[in-house]
DSSP file (Angstrom, degrees, kcal/mol; ACC not computed):
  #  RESIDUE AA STRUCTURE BP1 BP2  ACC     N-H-->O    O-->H-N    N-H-->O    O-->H-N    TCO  KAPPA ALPHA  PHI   PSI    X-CA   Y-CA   Z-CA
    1    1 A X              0   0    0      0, 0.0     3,-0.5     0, 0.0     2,-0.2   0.000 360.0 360.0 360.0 134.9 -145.4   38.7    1.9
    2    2 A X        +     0   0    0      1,-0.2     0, 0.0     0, 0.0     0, 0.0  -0.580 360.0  33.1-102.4 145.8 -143.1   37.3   -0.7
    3    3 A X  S    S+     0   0    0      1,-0.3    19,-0.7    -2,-0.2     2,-0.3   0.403  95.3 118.6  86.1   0.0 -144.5   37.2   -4.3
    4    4 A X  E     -A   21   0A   0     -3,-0.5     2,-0.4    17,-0.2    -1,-0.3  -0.725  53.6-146.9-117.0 166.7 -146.6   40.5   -3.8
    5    5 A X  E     -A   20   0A   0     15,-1.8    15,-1.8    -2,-0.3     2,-0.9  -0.879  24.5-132.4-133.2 120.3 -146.6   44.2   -5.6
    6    6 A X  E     -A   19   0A   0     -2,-0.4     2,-0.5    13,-0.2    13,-0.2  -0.730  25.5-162.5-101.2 129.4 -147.4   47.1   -3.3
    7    7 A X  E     -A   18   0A   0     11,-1.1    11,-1.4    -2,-0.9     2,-0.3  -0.797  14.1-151.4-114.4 117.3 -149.8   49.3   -4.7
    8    8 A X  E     +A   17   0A   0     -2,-0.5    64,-2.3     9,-0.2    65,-0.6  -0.646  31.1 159.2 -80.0 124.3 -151.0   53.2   -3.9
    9    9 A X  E     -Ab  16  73A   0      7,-3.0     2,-0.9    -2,-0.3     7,-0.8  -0.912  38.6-142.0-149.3 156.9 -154.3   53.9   -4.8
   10   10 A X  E     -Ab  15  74A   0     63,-1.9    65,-3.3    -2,-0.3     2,-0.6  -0.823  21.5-168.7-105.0 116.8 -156.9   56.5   -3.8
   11   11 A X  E >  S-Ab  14  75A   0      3,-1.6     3,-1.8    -2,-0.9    65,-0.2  -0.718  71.0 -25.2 -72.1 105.0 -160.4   54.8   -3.5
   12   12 A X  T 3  S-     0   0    0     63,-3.1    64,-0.1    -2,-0.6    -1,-0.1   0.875 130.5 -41.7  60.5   8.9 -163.2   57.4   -3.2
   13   13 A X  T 3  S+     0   0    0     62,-0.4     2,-0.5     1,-0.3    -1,-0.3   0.363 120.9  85.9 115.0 -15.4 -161.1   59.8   -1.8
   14   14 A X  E <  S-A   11   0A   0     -3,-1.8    -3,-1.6    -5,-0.0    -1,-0.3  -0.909  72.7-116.9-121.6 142.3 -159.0   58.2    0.5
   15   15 A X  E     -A   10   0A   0     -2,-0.5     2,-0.3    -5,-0.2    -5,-0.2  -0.452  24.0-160.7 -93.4 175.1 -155.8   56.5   -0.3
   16   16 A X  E     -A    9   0A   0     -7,-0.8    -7,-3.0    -2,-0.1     2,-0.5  -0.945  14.9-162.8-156.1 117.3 -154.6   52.8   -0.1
   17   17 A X  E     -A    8   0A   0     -2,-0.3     2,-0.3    -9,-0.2    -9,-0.2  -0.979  22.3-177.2-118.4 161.0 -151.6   50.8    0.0
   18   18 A X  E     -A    7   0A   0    -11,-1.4   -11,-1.1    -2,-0.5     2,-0.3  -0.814  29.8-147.0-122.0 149.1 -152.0   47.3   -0.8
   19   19 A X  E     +A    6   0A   0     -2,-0.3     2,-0.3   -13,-0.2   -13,-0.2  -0.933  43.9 167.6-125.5  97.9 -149.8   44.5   -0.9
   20   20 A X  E     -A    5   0A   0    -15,-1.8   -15,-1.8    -2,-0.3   -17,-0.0  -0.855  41.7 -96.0-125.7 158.6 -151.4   42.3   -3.9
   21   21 A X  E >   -A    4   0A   0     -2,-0.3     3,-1.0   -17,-0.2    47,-0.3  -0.151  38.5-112.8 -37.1 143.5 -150.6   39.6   -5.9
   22   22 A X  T 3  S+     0   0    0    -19,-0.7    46,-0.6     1,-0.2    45,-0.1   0.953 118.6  44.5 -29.4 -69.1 -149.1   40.5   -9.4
   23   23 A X  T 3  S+     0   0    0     43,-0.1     2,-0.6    44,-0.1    -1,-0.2   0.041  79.1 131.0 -87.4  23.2 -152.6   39.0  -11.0
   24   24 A X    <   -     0   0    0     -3,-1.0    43,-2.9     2,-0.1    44,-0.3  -0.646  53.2-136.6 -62.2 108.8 -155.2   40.6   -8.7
   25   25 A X  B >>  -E   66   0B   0     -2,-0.6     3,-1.6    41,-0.2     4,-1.6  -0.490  15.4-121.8 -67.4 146.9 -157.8   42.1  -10.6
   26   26 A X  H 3> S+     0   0    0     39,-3.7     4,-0.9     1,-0.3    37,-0.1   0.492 111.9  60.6 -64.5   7.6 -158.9   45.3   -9.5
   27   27 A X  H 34 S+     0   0    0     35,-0.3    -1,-0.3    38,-0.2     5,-0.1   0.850 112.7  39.1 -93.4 -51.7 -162.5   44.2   -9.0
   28   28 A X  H X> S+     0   0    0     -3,-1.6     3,-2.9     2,-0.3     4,-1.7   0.969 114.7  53.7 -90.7 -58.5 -161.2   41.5   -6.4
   29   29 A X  H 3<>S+     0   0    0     -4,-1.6     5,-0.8     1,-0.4    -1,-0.2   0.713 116.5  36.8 -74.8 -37.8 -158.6   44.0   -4.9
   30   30 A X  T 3<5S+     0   0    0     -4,-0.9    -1,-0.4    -5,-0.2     6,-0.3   0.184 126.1  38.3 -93.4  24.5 -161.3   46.8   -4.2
   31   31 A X  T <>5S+     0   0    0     -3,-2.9     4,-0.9     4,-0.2     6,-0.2   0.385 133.0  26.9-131.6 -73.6 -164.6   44.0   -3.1
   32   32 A X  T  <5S+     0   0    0     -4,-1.7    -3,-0.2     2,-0.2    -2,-0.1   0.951 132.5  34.2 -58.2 -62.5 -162.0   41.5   -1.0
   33   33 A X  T  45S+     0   0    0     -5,-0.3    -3,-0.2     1,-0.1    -1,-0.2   0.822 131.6  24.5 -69.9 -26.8 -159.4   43.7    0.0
   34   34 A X  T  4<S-     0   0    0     -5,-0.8    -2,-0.2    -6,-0.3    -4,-0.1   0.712  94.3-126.0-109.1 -21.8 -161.2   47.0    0.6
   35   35 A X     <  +     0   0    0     -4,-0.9     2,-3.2    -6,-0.2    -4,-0.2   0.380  64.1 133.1 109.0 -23.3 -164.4   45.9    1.3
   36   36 A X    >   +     0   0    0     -6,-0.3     3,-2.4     1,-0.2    -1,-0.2  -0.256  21.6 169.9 -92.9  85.6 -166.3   47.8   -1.1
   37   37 A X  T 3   +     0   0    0     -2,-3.2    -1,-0.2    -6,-0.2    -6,-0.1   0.281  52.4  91.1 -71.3  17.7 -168.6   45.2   -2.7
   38   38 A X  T 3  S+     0   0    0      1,-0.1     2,-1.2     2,-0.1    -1,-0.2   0.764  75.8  76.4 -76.4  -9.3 -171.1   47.7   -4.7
   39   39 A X  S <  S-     0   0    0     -3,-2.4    12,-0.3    -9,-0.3    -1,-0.1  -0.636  87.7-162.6 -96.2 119.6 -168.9   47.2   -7.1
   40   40 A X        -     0   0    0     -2,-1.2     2,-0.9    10,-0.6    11,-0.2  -0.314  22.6-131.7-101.1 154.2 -169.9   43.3   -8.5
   41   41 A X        +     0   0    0      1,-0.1    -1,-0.1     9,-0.1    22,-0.0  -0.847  33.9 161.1 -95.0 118.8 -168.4   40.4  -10.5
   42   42 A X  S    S-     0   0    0     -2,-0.9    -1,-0.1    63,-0.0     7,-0.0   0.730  75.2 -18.9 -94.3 -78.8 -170.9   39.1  -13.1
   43   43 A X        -     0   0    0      1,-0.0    -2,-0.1     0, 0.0    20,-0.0   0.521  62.9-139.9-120.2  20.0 -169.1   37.4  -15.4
   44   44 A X  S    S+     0   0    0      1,-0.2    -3,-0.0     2,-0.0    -1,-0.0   0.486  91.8  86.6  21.2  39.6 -165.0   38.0  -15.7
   45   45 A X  S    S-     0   0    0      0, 0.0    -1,-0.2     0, 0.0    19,-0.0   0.214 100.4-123.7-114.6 -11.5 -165.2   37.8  -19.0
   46   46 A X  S    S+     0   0    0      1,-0.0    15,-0.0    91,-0.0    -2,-0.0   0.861  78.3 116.5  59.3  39.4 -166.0   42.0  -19.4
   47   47 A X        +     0   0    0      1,-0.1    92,-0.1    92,-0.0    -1,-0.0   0.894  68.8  38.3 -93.9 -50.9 -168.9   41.4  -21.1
   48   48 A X  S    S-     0   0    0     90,-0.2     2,-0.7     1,-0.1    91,-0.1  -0.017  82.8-130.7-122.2  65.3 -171.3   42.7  -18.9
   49   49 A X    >   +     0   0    0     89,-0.2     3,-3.9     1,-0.1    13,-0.1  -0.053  64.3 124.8  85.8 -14.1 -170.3   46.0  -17.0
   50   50 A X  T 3  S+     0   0    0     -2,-0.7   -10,-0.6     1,-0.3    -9,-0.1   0.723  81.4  41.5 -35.2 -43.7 -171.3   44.8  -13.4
   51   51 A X  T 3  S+     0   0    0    -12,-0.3    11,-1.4   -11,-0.2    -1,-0.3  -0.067  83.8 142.2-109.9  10.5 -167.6   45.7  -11.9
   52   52 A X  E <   +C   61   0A   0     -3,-3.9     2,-0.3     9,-0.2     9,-0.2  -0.427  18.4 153.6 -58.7 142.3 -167.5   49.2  -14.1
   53   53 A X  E     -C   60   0A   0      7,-1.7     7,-1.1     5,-0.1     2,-0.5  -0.698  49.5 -96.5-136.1-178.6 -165.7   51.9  -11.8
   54   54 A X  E     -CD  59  76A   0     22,-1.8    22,-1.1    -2,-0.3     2,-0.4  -0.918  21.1-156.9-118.7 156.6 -163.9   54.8  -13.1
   55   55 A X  E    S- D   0  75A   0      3,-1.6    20,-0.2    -2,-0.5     4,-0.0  -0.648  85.3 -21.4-123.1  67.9 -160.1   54.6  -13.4
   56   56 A X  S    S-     0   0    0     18,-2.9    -1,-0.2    -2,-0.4    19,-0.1   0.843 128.4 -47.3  26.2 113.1 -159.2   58.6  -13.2
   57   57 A X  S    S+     0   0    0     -3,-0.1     2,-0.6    17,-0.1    -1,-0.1   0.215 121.5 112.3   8.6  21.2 -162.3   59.8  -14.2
   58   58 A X        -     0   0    0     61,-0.0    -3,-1.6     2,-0.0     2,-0.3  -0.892  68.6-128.8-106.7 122.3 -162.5   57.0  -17.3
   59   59 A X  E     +C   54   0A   0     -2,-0.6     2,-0.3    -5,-0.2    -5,-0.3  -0.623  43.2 160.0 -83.8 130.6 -165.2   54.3  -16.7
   60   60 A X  E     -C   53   0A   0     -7,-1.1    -7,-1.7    -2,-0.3     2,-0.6  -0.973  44.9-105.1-135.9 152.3 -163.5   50.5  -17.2
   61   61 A X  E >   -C   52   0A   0     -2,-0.3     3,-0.9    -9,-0.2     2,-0.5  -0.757  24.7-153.3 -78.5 121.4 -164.4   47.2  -16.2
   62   62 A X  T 3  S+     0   0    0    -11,-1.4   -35,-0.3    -2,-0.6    -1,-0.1  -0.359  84.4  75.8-123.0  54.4 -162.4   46.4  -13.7
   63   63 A X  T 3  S+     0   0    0     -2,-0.5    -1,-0.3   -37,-0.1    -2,-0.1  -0.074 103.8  52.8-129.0   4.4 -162.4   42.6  -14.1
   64   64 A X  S <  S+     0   0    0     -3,-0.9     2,-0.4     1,-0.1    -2,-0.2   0.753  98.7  68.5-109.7  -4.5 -160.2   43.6  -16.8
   65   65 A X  S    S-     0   0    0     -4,-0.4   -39,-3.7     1,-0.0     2,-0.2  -0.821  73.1-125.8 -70.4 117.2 -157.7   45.8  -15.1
   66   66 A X  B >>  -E   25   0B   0     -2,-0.4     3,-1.2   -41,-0.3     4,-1.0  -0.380  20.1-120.4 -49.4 131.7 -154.9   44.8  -12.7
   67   67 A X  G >4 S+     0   0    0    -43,-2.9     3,-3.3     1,-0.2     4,-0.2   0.988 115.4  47.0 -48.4 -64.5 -154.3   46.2   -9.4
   68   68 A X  G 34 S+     0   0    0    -46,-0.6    -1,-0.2   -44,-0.3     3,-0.2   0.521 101.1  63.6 -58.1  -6.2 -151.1   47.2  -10.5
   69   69 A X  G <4 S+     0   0    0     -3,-1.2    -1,-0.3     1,-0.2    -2,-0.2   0.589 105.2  44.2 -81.4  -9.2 -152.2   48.6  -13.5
   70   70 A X  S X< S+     0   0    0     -3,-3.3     3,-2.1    -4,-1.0     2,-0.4   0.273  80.7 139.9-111.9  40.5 -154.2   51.1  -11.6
   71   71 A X  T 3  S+     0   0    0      1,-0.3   -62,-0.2    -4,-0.2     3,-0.1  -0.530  84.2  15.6 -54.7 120.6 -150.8   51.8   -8.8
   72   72 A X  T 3  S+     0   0    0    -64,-2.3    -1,-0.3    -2,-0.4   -63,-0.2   0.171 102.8 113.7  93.3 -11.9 -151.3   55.5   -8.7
   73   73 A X  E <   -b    9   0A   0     -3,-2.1   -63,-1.9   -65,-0.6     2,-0.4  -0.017  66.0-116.6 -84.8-172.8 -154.5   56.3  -10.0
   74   74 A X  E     -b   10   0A   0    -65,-0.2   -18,-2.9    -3,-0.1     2,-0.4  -0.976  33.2-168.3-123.7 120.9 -157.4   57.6   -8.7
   75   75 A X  E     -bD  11  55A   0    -65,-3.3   -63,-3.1    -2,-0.4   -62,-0.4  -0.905   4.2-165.9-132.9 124.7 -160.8   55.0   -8.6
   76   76 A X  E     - D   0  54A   0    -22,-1.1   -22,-1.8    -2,-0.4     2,-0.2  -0.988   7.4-178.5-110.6 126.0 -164.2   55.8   -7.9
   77   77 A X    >>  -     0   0    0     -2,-0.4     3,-3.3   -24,-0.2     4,-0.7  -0.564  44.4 -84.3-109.2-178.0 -166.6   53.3   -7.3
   78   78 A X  H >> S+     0   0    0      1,-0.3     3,-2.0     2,-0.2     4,-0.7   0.955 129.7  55.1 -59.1 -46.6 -170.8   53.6   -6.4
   79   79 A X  H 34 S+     0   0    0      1,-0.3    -1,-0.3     2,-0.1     3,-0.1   0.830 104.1  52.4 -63.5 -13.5 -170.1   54.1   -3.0
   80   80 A X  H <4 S+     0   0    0     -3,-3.3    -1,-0.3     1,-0.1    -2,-0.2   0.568  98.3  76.9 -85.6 -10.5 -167.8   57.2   -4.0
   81   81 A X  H << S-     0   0    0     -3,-2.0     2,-0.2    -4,-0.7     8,-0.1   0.925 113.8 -60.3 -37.6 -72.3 -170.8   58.4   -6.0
   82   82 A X     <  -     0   0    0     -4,-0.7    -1,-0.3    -3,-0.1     5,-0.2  -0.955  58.2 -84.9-172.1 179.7 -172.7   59.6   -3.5
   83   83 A X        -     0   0    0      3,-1.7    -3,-0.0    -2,-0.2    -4,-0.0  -0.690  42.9-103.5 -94.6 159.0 -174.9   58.5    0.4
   84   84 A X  S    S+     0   0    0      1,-0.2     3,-0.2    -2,-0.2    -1,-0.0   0.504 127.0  41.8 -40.0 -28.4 -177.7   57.3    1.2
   85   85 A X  S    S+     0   0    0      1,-0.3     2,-0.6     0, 0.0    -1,-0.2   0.755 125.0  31.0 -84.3 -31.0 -178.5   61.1    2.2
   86   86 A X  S    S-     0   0    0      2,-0.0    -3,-1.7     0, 0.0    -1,-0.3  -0.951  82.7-177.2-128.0 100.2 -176.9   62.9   -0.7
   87   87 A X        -     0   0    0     -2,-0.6     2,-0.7    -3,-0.2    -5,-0.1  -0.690  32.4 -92.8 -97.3 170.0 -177.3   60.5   -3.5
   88   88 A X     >  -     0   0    0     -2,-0.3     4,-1.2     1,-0.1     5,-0.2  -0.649  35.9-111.5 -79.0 108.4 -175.8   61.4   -7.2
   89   89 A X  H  > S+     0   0    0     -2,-0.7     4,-2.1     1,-0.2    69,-0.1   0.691 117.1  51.4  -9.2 -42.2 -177.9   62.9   -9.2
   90   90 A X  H  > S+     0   0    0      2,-0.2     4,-1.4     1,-0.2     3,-0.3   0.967 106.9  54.0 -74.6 -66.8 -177.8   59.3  -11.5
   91   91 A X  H  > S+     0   0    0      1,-0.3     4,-0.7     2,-0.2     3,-0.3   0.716 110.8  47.5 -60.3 -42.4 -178.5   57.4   -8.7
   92   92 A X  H >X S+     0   0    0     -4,-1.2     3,-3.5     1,-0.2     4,-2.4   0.938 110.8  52.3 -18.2 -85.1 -181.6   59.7   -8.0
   93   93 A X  H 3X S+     0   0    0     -4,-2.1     4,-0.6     1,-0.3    -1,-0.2   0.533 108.3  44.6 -59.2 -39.5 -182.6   59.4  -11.1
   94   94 A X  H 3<>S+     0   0    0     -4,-1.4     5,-2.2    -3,-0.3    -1,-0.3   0.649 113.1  53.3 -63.2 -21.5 -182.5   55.5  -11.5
   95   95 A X  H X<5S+     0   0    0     -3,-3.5     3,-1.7    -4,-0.7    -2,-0.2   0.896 116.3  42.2 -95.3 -59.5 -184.3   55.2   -8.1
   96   96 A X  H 3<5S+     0   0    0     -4,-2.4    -3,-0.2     1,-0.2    -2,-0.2   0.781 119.6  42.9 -26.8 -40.7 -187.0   57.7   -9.6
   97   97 A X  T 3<5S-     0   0    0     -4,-0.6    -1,-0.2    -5,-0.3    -2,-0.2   0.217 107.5-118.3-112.3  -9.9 -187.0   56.2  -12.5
   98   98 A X  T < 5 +     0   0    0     -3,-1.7    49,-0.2     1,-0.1    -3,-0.2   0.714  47.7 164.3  17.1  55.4 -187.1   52.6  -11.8
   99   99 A X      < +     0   0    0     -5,-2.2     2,-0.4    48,-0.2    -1,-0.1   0.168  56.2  43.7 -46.3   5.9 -183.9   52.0  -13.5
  100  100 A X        +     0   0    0     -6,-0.3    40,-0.0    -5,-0.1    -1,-0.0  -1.000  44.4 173.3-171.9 141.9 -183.5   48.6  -11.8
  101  101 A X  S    S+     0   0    0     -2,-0.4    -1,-0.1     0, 0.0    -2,-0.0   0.741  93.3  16.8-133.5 -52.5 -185.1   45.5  -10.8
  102  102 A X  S    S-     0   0    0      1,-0.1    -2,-0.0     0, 0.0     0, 0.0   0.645  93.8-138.0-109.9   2.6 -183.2   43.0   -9.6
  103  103 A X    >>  +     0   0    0      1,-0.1     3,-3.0    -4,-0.0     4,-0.6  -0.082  69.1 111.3 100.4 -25.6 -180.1   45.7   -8.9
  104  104 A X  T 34 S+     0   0    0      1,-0.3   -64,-0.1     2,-0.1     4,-0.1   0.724  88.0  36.8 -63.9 -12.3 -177.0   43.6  -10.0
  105  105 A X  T >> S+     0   0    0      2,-0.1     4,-1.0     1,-0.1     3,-0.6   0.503  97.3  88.6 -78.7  -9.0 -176.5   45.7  -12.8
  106  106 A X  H <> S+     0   0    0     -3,-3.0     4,-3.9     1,-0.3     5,-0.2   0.772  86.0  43.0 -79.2 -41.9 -177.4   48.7  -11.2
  107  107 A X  H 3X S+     0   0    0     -4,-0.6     4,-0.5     2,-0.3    -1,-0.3   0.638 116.3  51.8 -99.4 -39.2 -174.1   50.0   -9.7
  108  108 A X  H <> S+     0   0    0     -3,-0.6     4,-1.9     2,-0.2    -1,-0.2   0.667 114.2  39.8 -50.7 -49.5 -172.3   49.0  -13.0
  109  109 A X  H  X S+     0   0    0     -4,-1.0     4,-5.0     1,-0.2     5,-0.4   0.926 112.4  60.9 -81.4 -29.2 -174.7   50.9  -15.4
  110  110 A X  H  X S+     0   0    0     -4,-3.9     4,-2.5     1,-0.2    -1,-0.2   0.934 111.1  38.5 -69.0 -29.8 -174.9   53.8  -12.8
  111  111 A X  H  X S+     0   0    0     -4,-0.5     4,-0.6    -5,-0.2    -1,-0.2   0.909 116.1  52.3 -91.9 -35.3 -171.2   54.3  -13.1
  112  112 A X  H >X S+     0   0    0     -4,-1.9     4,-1.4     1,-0.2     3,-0.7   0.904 109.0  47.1 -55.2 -46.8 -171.2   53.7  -16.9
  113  113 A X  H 3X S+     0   0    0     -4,-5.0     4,-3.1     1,-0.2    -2,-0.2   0.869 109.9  55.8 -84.8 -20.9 -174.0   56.3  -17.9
  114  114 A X  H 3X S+     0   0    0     -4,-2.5     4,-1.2    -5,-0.4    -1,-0.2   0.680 110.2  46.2 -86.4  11.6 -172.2   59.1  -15.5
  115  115 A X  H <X S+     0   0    0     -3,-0.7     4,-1.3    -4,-0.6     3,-0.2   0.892 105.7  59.9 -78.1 -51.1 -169.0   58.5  -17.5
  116  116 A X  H  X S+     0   0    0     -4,-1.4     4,-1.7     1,-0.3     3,-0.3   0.893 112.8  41.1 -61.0 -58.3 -171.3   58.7  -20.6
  117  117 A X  H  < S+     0   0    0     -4,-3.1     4,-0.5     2,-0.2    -1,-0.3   0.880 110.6  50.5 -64.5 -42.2 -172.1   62.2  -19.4
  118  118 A X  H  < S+     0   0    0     -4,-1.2    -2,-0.2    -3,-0.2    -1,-0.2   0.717 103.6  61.6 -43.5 -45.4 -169.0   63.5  -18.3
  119  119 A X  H  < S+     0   0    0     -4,-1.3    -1,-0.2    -3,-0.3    -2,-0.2   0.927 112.5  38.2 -60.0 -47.4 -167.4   62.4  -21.6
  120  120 A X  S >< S+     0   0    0     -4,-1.7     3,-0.7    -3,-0.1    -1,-0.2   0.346  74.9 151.3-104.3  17.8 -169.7   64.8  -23.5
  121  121 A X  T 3  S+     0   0    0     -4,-0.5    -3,-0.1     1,-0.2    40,-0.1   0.018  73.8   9.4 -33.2 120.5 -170.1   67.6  -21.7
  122  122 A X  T 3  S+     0   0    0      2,-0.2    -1,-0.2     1,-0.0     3,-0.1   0.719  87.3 116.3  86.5  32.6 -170.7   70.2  -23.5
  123  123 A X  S <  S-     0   0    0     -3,-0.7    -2,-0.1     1,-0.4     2,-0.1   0.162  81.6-103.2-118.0   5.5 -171.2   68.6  -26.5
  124  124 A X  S    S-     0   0    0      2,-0.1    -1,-0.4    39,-0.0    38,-0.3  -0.552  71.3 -13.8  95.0-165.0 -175.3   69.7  -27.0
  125  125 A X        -     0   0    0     36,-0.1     2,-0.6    -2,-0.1    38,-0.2  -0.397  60.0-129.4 -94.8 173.5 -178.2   67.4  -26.3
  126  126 A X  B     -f  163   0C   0     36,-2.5    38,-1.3    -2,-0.1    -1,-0.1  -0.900  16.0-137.5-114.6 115.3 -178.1   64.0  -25.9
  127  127 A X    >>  -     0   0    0     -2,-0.6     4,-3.2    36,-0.2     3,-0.8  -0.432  33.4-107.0 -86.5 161.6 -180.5   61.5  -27.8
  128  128 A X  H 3> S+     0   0    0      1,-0.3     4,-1.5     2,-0.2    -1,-0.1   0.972 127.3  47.5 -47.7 -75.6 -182.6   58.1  -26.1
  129  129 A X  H 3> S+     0   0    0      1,-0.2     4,-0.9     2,-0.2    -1,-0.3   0.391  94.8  56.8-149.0  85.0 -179.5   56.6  -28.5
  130  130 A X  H X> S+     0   0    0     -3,-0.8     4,-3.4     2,-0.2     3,-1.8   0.932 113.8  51.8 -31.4 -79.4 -176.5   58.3  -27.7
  131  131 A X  H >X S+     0   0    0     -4,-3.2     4,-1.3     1,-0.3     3,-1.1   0.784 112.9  43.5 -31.5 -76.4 -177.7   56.8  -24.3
  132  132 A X  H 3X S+     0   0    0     -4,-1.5     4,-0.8     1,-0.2    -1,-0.3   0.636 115.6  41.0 -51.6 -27.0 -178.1   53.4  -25.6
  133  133 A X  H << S+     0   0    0     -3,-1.8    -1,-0.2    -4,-0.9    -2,-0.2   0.459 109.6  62.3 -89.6 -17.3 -175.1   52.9  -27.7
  134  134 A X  H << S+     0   0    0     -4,-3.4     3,-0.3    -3,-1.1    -2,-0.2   0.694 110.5  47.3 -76.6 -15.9 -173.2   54.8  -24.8
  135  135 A X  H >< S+     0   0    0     -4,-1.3     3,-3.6    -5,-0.5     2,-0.4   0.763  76.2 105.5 -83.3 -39.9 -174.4   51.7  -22.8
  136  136 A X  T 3<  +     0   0    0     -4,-0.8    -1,-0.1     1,-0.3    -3,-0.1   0.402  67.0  61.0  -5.0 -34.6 -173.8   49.0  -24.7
  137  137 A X  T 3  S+     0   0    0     -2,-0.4     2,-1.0    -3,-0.3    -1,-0.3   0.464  98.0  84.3-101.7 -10.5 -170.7   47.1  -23.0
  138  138 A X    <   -     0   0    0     -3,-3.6     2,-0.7   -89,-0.1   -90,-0.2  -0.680  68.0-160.6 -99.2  92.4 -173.5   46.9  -19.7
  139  139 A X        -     0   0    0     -2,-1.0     2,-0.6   -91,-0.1   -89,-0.1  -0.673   8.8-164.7 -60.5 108.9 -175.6   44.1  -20.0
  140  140 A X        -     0   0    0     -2,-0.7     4,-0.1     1,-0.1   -40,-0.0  -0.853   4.2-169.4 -94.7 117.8 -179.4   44.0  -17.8
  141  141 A X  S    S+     0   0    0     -2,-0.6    -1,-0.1     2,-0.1    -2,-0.0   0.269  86.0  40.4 -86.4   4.7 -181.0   40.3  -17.7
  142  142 A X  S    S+     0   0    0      1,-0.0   -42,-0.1     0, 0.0    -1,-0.0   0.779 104.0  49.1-136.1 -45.6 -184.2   42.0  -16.2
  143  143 A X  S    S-     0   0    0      1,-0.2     4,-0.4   -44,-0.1     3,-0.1   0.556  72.8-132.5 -83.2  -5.1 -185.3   45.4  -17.7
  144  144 A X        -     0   0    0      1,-0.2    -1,-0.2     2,-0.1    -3,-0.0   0.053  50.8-101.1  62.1  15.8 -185.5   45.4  -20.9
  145  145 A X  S  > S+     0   0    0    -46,-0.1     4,-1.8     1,-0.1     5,-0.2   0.237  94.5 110.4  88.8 -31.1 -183.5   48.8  -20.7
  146  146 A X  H >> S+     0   0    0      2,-0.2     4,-1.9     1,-0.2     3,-1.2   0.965  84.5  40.6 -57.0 -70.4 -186.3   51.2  -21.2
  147  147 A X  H 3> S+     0   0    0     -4,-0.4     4,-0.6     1,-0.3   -48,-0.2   0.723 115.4  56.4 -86.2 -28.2 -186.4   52.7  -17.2
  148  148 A X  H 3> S+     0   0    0      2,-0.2     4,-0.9   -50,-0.2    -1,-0.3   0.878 112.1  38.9 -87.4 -18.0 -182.4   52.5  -17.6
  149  149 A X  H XX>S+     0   0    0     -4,-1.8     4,-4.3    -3,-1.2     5,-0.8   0.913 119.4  48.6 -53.9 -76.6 -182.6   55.0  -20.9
  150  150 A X  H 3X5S+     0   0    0     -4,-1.9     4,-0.5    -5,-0.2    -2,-0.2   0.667 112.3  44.3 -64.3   1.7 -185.3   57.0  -19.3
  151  151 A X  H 3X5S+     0   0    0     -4,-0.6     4,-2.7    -5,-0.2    -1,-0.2   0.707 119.5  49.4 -93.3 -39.7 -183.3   57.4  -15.7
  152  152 A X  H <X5S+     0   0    0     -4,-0.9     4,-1.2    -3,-0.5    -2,-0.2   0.869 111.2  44.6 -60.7 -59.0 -180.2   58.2  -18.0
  153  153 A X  H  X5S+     0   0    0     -4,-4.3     4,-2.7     2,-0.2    -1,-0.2   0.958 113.8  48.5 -58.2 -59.2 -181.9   60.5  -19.9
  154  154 A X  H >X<S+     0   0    0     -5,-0.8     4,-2.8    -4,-0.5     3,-0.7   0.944 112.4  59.8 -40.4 -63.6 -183.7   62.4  -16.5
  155  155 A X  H >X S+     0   0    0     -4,-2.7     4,-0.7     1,-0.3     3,-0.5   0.941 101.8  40.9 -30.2-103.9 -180.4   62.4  -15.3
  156  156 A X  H >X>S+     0   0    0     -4,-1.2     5,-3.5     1,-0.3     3,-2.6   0.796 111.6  64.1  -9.9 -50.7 -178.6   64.3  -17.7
  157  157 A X  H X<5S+     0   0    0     -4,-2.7     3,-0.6    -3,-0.7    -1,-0.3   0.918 107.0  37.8 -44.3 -55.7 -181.6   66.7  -17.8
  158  158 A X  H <<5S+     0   0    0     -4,-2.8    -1,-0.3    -3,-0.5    -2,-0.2  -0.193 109.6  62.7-101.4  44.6 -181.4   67.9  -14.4
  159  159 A X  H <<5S-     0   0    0     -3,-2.6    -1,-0.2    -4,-0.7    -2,-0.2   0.271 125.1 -91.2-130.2  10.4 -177.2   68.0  -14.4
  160  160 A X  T <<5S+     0   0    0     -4,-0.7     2,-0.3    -3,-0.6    -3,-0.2   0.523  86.6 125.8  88.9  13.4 -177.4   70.6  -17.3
  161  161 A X      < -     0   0    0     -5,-3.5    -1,-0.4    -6,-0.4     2,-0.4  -0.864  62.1-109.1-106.9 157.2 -177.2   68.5  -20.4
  162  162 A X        -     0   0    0     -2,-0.3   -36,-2.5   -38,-0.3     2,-0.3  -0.649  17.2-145.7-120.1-173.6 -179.3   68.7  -22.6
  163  163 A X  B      f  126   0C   0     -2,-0.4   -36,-0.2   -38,-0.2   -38,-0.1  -0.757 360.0 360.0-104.5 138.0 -182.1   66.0  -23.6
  164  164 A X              0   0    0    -38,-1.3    -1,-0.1    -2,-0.3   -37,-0.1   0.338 360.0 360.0 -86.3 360.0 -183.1   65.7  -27.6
């Protein structure tokens, strides 16, 4: 195809080449080309967090990213999280927790708060907000955020951080 970039990347564990456009966002490249639609477009503006992945191991919105900016990297999105049999400890913990109501955020915030933890491992406990202000860039129209704090929080609890 003339006008196209071919681009390695490993998704979830398995690697990828693509042949995309220069100005394919990585949102489109992993939902259209790869198929894996957990990860959602809300508003292509980055405002609010739906399309967060990690980008070797760094959570970004990836309606702001290029496909060819992440040539080489390594991407995890919610289906790389965990299954429906072995879910991720967050994902548990939201489902417990009734982190979510109408879900379009869900998959965004889930990948945003395990970032939030990852970045401060080992860094002592973690206050209600820590949580919230680690959240911030993820907008929820529905919960008012309380069940996604306390699921955040549970989480953390039972992965060895601890909760203030």
């Amino acid at each position: 195809m003339s006008g196209t970039v071919n681009v390695r990347l490993t998704v979830n564990g398995v690697e990828h080449t693509l042949d995309v456009e220069p100005r394919l966002l990585l949102v489109h490249a992993l939902r259209d080309e790869l198929g894996l639609t957990g990860t959602h477009v809300g508003c292509d503006t980055s405002n609010c967090g739906a399309c967060t992945v990690h980008l070797d191991g760094k959570a970004v919105k990836s309606c702001t990213v290029l496909a060819v900016q992440a040539d080489g990297a390594e991407v995890t999105t919610i289906e790389g999280l965990g299954t429906e049999d072995d879910l991720h400890p967050m994902q548990e913990a939201f489902w417990n927790n009734h982190g979510l109501q109408c879900g379009y955020c869900t998959p965004g915030m889930i990948m945003a708060a395990t970032a939030l933890l990852a970045d401060r491992e080992g860094e002592g406990m973690i206050t209600e907000e820590e949580v919230r202000h680690g959240l911030e860039g993820n907008l929820c129209r529905c919960t008012g955020y309380h069940n996604i704090v306390k699921s955040v929080l549970d989480a953390a609890s039972k992965t060895g951080e601890m909760v203030a």
